[in-house]
Biopython code that builds the backbone (N, CA, C, O; Angstrom):
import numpy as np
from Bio.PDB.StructureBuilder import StructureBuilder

atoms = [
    (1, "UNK", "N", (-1.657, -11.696, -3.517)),
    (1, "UNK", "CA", (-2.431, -10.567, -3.974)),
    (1, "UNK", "C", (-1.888, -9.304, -3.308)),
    (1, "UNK", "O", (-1.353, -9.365, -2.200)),
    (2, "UNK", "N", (-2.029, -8.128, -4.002)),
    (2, "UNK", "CA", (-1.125, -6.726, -3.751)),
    (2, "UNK", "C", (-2.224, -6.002, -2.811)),
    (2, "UNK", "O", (-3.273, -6.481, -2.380)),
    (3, "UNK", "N", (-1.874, -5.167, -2.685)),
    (3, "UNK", "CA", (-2.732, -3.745, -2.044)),
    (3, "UNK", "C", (-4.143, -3.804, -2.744)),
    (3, "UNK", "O", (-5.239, -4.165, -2.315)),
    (4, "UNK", "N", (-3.529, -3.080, -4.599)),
    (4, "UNK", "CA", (-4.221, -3.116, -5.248)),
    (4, "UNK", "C", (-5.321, -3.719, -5.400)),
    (4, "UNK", "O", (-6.421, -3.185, -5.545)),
    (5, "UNK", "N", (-5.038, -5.051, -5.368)),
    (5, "UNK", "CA", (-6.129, -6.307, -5.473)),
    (5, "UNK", "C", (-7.249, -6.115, -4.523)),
    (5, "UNK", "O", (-8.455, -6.012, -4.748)),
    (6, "UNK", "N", (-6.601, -6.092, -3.440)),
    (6, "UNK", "CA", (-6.994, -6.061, -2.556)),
    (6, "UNK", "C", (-8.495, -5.202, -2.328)),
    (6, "UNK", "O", (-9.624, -5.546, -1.980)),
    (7, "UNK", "N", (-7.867, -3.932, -2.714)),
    (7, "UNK", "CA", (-8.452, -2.992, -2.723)),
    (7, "UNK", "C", (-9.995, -3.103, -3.625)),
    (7, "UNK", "O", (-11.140, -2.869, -3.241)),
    (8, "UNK", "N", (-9.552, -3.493, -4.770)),
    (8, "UNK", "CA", (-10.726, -3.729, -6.150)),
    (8, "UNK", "C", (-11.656, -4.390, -5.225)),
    (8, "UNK", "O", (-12.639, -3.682, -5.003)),
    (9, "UNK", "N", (-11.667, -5.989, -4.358)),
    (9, "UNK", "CA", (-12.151, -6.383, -4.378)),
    (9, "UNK", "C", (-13.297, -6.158, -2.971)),
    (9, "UNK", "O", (-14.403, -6.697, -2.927)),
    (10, "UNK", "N", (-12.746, -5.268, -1.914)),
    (10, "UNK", "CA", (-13.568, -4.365, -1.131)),
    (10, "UNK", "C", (-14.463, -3.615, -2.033)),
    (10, "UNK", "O", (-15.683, -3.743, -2.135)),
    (11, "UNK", "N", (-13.768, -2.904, -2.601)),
    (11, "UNK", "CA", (-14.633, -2.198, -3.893)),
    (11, "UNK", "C", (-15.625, -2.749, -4.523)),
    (11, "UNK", "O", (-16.583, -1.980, -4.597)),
    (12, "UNK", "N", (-15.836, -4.007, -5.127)),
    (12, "UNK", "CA", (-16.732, -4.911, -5.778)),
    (12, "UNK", "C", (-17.666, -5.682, -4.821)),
    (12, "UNK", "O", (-18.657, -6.350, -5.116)),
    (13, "UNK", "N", (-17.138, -5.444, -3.634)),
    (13, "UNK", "CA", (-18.284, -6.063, -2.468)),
    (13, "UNK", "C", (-19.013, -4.942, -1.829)),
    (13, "UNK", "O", (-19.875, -5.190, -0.985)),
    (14, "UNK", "N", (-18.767, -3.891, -2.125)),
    (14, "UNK", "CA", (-19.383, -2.828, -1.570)),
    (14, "UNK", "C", (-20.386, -2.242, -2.515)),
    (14, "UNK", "O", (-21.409, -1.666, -2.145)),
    (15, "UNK", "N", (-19.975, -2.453, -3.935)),
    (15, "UNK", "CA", (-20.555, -2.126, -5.138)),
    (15, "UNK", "C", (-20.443, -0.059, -5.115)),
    (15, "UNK", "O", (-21.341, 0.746, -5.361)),
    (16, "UNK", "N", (-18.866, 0.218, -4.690)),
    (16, "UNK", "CA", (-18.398, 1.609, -4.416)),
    (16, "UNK", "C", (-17.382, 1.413, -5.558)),
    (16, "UNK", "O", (-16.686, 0.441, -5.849)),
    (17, "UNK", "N", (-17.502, 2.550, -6.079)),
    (17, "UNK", "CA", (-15.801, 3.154, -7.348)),
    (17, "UNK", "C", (-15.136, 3.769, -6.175)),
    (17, "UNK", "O", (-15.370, 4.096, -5.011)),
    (18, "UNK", "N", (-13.935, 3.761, -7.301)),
    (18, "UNK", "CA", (-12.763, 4.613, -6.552)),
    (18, "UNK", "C", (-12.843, 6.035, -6.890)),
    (18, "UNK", "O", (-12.198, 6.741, -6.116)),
    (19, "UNK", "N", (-13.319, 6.517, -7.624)),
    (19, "UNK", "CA", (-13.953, 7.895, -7.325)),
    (19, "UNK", "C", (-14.398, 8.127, -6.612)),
    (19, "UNK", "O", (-13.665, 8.864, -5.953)),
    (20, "UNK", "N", (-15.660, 7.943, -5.970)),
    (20, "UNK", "CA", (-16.681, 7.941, -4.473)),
    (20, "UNK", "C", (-15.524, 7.507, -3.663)),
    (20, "UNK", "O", (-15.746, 8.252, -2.708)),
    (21, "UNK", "N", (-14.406, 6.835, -3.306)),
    (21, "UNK", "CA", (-13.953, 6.613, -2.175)),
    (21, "UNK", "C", (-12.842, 7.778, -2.459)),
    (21, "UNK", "O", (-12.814, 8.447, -1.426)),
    (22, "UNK", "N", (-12.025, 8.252, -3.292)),
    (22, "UNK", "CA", (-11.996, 9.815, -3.333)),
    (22, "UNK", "C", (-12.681, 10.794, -2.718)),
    (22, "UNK", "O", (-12.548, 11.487, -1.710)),
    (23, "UNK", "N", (-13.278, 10.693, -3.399)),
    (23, "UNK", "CA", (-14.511, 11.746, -2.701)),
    (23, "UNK", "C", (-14.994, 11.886, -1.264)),
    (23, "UNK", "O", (-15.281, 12.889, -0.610)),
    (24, "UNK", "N", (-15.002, 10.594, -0.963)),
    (24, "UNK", "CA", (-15.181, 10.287, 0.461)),
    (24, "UNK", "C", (-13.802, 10.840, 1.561)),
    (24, "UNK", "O", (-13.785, 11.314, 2.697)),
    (25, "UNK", "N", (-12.848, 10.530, 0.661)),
    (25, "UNK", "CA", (-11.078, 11.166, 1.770)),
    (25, "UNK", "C", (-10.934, 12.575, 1.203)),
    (25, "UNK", "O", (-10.067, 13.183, 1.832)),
    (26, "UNK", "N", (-11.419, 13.217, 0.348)),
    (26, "UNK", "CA", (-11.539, 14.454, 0.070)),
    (26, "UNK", "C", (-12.548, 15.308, 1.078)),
    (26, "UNK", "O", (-12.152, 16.432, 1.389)),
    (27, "UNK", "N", (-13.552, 14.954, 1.499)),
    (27, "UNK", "CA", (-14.489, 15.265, 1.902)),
    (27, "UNK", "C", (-13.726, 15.147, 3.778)),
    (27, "UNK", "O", (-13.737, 16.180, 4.446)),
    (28, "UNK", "N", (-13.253, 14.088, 4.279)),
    (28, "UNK", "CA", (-12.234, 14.275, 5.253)),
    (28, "UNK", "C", (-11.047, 14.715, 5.229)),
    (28, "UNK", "O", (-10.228, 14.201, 5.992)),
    (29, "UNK", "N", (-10.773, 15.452, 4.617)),
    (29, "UNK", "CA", (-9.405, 15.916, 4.905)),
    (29, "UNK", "C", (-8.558, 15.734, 4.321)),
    (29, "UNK", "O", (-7.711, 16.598, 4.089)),
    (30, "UNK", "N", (-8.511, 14.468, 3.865)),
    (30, "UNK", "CA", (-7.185, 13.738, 2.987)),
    (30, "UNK", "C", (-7.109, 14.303, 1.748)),
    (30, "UNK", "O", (-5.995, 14.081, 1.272)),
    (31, "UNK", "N", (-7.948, 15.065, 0.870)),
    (31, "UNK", "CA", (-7.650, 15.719, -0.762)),
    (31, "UNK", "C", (-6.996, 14.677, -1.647)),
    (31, "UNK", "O", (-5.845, 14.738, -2.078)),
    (32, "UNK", "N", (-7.929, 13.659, -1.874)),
    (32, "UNK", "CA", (-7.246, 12.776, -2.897)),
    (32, "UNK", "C", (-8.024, 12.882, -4.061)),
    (32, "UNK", "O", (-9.236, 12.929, -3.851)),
    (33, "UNK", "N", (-7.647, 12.932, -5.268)),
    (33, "UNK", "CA", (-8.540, 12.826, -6.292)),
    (33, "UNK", "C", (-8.237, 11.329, -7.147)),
    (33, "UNK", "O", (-7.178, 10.717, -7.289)),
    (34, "UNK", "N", (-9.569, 11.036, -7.622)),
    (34, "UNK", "CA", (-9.359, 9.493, -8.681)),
    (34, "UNK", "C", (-8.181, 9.091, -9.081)),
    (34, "UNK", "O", (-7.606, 8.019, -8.888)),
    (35, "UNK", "N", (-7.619, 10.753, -10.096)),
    (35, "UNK", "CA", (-6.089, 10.301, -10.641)),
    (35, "UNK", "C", (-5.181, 9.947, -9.453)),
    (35, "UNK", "O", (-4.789, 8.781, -9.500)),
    (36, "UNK", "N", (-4.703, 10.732, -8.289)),
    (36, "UNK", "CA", (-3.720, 10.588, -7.274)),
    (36, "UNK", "C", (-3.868, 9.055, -6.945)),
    (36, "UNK", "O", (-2.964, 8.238, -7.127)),
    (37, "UNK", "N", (-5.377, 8.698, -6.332)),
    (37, "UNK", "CA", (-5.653, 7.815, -5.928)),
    (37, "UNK", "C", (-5.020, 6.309, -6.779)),
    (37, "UNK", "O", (-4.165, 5.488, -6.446)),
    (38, "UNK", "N", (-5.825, 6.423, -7.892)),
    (38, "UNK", "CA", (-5.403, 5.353, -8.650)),
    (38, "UNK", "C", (-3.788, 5.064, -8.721)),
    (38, "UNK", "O", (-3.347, 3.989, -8.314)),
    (39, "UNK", "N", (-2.740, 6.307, -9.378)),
    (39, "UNK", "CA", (-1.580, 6.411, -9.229)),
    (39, "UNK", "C", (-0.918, 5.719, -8.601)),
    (39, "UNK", "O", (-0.123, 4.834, -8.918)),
    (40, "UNK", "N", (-1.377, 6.287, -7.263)),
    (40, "UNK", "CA", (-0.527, 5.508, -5.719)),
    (40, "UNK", "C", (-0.537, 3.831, -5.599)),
    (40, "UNK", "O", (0.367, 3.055, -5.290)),
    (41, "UNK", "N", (-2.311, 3.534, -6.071)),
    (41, "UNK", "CA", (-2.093, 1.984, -5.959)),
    (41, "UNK", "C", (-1.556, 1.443, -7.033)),
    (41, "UNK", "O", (-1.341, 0.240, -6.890)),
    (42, "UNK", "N", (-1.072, 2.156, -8.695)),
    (42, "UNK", "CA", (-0.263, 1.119, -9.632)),
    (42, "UNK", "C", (0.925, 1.707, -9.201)),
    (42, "UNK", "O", (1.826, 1.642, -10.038)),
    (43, "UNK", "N", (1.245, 2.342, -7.999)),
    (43, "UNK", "CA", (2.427, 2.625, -8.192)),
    (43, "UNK", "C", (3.497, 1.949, -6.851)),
    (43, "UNK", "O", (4.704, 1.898, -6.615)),
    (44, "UNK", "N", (2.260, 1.518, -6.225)),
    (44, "UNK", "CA", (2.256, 0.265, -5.088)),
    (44, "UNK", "C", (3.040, 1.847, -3.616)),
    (44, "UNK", "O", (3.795, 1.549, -2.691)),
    (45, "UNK", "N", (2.546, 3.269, -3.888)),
    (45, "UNK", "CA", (2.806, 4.265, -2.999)),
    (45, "UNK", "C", (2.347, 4.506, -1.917)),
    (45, "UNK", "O", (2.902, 5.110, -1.000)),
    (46, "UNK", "N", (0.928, 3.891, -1.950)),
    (46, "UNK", "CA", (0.014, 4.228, -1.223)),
    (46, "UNK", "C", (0.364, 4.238, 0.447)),
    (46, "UNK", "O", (0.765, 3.093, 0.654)),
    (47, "UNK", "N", (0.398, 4.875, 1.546)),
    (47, "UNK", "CA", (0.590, 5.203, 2.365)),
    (47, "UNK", "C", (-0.610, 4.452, 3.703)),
    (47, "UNK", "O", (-1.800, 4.757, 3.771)),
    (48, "UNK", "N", (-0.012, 3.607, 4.499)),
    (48, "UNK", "CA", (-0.802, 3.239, 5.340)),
    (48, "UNK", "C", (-1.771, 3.425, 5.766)),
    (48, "UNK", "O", (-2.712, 2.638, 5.879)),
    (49, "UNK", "N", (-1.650, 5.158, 6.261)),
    (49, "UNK", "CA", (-2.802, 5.917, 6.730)),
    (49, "UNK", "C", (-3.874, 5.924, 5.208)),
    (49, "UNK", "O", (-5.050, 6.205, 5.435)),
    (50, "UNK", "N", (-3.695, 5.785, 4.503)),
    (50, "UNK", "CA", (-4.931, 5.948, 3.461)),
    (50, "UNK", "C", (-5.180, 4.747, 2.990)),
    (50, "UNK", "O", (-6.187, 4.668, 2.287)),
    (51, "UNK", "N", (-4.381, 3.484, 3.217)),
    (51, "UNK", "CA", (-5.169, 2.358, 3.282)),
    (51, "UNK", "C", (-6.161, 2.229, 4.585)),
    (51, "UNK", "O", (-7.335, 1.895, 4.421)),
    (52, "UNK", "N", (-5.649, 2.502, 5.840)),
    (52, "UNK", "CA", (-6.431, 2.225, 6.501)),
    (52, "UNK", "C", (-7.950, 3.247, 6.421)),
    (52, "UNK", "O", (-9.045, 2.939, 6.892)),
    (53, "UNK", "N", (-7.660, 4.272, 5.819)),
    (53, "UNK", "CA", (-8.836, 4.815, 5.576)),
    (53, "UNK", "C", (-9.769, 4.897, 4.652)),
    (53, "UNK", "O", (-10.878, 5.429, 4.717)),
    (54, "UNK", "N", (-9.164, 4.241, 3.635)),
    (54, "UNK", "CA", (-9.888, 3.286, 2.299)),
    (54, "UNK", "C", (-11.048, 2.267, 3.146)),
    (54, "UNK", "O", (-12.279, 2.283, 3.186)),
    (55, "UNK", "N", (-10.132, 1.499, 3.708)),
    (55, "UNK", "CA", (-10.605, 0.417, 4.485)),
    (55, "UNK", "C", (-11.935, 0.791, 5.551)),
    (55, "UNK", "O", (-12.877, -0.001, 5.600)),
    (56, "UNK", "N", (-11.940, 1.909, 6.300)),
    (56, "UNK", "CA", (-12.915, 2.455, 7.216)),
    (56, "UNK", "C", (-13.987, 2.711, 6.107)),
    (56, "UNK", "O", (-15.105, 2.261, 6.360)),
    (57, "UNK", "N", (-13.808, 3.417, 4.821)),
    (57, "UNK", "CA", (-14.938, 3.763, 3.777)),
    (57, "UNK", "C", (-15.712, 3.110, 3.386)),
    (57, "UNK", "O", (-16.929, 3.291, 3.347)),
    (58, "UNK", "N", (-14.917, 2.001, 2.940)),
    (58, "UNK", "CA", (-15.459, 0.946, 2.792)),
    (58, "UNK", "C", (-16.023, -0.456, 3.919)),
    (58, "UNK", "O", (-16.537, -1.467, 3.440)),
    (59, "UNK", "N", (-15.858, -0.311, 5.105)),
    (59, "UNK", "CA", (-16.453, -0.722, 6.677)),
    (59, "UNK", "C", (-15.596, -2.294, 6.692)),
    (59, "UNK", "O", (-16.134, -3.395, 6.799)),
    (60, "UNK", "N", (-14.587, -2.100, 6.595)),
    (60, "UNK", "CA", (-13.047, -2.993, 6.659)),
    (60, "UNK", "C", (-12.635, -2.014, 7.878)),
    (60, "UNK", "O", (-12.968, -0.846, 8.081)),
    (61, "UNK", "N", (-11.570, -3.113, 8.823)),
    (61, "UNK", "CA", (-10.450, -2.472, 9.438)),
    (61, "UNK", "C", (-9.596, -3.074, 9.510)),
    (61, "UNK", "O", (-9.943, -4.235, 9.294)),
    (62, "UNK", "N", (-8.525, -3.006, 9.711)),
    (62, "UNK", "CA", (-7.211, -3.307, 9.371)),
    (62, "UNK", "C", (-6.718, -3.948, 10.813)),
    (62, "UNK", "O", (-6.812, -3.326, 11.872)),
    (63, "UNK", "N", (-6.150, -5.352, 10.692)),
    (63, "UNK", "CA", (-5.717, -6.132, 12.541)),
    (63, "UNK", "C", (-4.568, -6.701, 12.189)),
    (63, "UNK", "O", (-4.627, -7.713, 11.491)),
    (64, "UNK", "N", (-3.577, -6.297, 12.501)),
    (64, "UNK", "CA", (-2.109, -7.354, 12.407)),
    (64, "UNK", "C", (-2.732, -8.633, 13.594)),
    (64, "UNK", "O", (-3.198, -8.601, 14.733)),
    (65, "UNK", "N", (-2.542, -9.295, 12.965)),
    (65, "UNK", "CA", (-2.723, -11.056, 13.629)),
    (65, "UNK", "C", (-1.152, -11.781, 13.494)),
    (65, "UNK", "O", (-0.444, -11.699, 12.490)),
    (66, "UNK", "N", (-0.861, -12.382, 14.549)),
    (66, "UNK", "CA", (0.227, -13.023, 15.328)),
    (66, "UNK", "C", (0.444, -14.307, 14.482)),
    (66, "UNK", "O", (-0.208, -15.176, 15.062)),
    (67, "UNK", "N", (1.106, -14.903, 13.280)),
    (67, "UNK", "CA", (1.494, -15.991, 12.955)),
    (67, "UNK", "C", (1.173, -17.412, 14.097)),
    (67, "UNK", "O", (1.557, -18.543, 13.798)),
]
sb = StructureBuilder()
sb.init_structure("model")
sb.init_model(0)
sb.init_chain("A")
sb.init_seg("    ")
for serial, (resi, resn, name, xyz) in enumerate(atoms, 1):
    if name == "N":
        sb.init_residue(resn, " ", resi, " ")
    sb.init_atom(name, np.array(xyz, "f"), 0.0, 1.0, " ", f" {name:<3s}", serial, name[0])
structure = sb.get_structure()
């Protein structure tokens, strides 16, 4: 499973759109809108720092774990 996937399915457990989580990194600083947003994840662009802050919006955090 991709980013993307990933992403939807925080989304569907939170019962949050990706608009509101726009809105939410707009509202901090980041200026993302729905279109950018969406873009980045079919475009597999998306930038660490705004996954990990997807992830905080939605009350995920992000742990590299040791094989």
């Amino acid at each position: 499973m991709g980013i993307r996937e990933d992403i939807k399915v925080m989304l569907a457990r939170r019962a949050m759109t990706m608009t509101k989580v726009a809105q939410i990194m707009t509202s901090r600083g980041m200026k993302m809108s729905i279109k950018n947003l969406s873009n980045k994840l079919v475009n597999r662009s998306v930038r660490f720092e705004e996954v990990r802050e997807i992830a905080d919006i939605l009350g995920y955090k992000i742990e590299f774990v040791e094989k």
